[in-house]
VMD Tcl script that draws the C-alpha trace (Angstrom):
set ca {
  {134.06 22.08 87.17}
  {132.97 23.30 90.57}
  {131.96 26.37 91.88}
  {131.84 26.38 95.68}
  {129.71 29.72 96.21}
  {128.05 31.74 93.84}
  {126.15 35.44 95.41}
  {123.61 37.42 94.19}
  {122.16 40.33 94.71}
  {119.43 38.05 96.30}
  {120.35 34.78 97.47}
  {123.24 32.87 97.92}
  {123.45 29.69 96.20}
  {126.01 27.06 97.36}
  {127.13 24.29 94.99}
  {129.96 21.85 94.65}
  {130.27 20.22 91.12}
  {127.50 19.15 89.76}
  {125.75 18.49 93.13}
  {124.38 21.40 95.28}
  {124.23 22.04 99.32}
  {121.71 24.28 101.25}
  {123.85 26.97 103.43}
  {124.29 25.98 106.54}
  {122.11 27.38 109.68}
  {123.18 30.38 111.75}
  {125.00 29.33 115.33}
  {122.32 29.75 118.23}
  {119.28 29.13 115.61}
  {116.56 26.94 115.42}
  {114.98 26.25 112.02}
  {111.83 25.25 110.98}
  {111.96 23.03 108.27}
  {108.61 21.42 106.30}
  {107.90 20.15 102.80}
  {105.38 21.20 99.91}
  {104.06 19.07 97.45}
  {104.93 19.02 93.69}
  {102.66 21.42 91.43}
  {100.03 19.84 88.98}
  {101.08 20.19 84.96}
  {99.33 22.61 83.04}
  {98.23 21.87 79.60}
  {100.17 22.94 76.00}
  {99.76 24.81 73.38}
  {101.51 26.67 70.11}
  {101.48 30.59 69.39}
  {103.80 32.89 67.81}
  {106.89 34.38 69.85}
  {111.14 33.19 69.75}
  {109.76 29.57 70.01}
  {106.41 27.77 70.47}
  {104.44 28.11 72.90}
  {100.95 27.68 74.82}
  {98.25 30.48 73.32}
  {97.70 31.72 77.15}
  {99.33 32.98 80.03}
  {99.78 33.18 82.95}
  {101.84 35.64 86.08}
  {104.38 34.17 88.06}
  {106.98 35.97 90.66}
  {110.36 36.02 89.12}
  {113.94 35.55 90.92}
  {116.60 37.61 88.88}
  {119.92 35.12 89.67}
  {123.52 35.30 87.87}
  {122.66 31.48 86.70}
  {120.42 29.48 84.26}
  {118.20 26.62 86.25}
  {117.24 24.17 83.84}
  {114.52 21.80 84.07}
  {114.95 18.65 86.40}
  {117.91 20.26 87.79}
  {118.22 20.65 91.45}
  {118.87 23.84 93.04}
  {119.79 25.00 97.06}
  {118.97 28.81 98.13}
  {119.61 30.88 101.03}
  {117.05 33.73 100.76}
  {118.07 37.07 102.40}
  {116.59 39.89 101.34}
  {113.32 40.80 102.65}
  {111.73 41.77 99.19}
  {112.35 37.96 98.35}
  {111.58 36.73 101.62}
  {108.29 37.72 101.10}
  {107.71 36.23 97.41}
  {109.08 32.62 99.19}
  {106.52 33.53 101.73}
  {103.52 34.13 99.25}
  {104.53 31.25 97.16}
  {104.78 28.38 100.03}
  {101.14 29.53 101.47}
  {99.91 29.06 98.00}
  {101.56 26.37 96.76}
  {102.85 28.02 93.79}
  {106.27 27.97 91.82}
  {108.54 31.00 91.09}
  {110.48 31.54 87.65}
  {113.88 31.83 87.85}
  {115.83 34.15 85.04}
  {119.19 34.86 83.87}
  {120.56 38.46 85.33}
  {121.13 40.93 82.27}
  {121.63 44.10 83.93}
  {120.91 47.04 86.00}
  {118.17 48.55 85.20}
  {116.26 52.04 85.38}
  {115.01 51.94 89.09}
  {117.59 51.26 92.08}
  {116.40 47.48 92.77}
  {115.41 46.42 89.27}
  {117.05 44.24 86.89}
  {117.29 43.32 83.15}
  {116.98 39.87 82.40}
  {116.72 37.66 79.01}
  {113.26 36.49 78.12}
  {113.57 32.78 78.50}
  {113.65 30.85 82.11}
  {112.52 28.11 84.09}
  {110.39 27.81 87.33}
  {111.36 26.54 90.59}
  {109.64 24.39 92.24}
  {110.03 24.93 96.40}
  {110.42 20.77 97.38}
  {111.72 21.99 100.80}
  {112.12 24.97 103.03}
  {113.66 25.99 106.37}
  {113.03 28.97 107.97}
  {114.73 30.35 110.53}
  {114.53 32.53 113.82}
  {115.31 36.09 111.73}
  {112.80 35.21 108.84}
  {115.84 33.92 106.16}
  {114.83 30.42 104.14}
  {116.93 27.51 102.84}
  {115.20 26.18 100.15}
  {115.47 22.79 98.30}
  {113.91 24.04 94.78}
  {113.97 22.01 91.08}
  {113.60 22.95 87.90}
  {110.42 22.78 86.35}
  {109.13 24.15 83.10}
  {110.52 26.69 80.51}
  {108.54 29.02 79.55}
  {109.29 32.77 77.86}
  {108.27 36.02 79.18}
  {105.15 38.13 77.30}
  {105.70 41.04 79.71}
  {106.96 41.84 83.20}
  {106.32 44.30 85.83}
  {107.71 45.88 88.74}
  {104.25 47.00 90.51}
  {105.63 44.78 93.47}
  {108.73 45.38 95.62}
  {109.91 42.18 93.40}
  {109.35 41.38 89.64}
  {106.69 39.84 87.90}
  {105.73 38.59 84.46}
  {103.32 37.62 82.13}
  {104.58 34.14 80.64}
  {103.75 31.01 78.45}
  {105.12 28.15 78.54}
  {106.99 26.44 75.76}
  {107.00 23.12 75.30}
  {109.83 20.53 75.34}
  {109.78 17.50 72.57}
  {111.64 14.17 72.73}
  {112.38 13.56 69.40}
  {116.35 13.55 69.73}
  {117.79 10.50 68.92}
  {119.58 7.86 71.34}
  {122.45 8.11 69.35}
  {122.90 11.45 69.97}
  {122.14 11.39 73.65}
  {124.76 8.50 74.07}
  {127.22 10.44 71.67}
  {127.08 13.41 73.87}
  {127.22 11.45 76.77}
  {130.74 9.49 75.10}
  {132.19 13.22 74.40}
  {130.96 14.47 78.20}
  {132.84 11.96 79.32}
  {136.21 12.21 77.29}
  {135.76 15.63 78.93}
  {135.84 14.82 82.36}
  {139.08 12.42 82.04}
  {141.00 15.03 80.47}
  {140.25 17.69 82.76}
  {140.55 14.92 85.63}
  {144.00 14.11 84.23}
  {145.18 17.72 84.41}
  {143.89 18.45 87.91}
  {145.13 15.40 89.03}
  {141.75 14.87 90.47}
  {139.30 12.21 90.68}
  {136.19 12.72 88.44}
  {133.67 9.79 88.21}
  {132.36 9.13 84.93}
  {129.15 10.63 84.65}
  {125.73 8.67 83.68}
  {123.22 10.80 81.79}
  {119.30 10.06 81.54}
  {118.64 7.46 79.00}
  {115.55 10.10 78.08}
  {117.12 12.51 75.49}
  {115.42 15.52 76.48}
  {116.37 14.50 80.27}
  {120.25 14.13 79.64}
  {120.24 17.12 77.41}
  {119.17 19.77 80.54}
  {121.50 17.61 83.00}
  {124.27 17.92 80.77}
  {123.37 21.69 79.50}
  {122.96 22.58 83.93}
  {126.92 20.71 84.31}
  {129.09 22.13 81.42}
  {131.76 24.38 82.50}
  {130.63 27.48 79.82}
  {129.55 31.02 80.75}
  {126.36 31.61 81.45}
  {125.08 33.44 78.33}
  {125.89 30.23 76.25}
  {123.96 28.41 79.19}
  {121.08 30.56 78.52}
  {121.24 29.30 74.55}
  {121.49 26.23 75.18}
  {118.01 26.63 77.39}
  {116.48 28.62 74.64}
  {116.91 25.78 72.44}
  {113.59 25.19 70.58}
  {113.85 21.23 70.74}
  {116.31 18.25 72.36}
  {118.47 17.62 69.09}
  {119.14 20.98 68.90}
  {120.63 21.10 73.19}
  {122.56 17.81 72.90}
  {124.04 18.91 69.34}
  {124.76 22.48 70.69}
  {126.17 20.77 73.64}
  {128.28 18.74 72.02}
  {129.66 21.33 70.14}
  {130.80 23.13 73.23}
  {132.00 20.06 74.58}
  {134.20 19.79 71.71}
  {135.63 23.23 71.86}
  {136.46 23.24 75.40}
  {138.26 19.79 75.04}
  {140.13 21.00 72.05}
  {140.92 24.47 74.18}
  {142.30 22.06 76.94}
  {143.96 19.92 74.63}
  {146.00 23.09 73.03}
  {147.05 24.45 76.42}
  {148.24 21.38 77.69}
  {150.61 19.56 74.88}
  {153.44 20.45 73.42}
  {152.22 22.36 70.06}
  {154.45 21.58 66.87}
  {157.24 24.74 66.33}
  {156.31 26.36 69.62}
  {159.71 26.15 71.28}
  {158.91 24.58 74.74}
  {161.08 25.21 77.95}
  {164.42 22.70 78.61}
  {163.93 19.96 81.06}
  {163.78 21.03 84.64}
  {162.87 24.34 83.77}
  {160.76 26.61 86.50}
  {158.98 27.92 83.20}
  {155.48 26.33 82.43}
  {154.74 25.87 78.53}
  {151.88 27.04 78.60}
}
mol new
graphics top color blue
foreach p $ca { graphics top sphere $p radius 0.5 }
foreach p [lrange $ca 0 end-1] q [lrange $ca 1 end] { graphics top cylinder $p $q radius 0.2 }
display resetview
């Protein structure tokens, strides 16, 4: 349920649970911290490609990261590497946002990366720079959006996007279902860890409580990715649901005692599982 340090190749990204924490400062270093403001919305459109989306595009820098960011979701980096350093750099002097993609693999040029074709961009709410030219940054998901092309003419990637568009025509039945079967979750894997897990409180907007709960499920990060790729709400909470339902099941098979599996005697150093 929480991961307390994730690196890449890039950044490092510090979180803890569901909730995330900038790295801390450097001993003997004085940062410079300062805020941007949020991004205007661009307009929407339909044309053909692995889901809708808006008939023109436009280039954004793009962060390769081992994680999905999903709209409305907040997320802390610590930016390193001087390649990247530079895109924060360009895209705080002109107020612009960054897209952040799922790591694929290596690719043909030392430096480069394959990613998948769907991401999100970051929004840059907060920065601190310090002394050696590294950056905290307080980012947040913003829009989805699929990638027509991409480029490497930079020391950093690039690509041609278009945004796709989110609808909110999921039911509040199913957004309170999932939430119901989020939280049956959370007790059983609270009751195994012996550890105490508050019960969690999802938007009361569909489309809202479907990224939340699709950023704070415990899966891998390819079924993340899916679950972002998602061409409409209904489809996220009922996909989420279903993996909701397969990790409690998993849980619930490891844990009890399973009909004709002989189990250990009482007292036994031997675990059942």
């Amino acid at each position: 349920m929480s991961r307390e340090g994730a690196f890449s190749e890039n950044a490092y990204i510090l979180r803890v649970g569901h909730r995330s924490l900038p790295a801390a400062a450097p001993r003997g270093t004085l940062p410079r911290t300062y805020t941007v403001s949020r991004p205007r919305n661009g307009g929407r459109g339909r044309t053909k490609g692995v889901a809708p989306m808006t008939s023109t595009t436009i280039t954004i820098p793009l962060f390769p990261l081992d994680l999905v960011l999903f709209p409305g979701v907040e997320l802390p980096l610590h930016i390193f590497e001087e390649r990247y350093k530079r895109m924060v750099s360009l895209c705080l002097r002109e107020n612009r946002d960054f897209g952040v993609v799922l790591a694929k693999a290596a690719g043909d040029a030392p430096g480069q990366v394959l990613t998948y074709h769907v991401g999100t961009t970051a929004h840059i709410r907060g920065a601190t720079r310090f002394a050696d030219g590294r950056l905290n940054l307080a980012t947040q998901g913003q829009r989805r959006f699929h990638i027509v092309s991409f480029h490497w003419e930079r020391e950093y990637m690039t690509g041609e996007v278009a945004w796709l568009p989110d609808d909110d025509g999921a039911s509040i039945a199913l957004r309170d279902r999932a939430e119901v079967r989020w939280n049956a979750l959370r007790r059983r894997i609270a009751d195994l860890t012996e550890q105490e897990i508050p019960e969690a409180e999802l938007s009361l907007d569909p489309a809202e409580a479907a990224y939340t709960l699709a950023a704070s499920l415990p899966v891998a990060n390819v079924e993340k990715q899916s679950l972002l790729e998602a061409t409409d709400t209904e489809a996220r909470l009922r996909e989420a649901i279903r993996l909701i339902n397969r990790e409690d099941g998993i849980l619930r098979y490891t844990s009890e005692p399973q009909p004709g599996v002989p189990q250990p005697p009482e007292g036994s150093v031997i675990s059942p599982n």
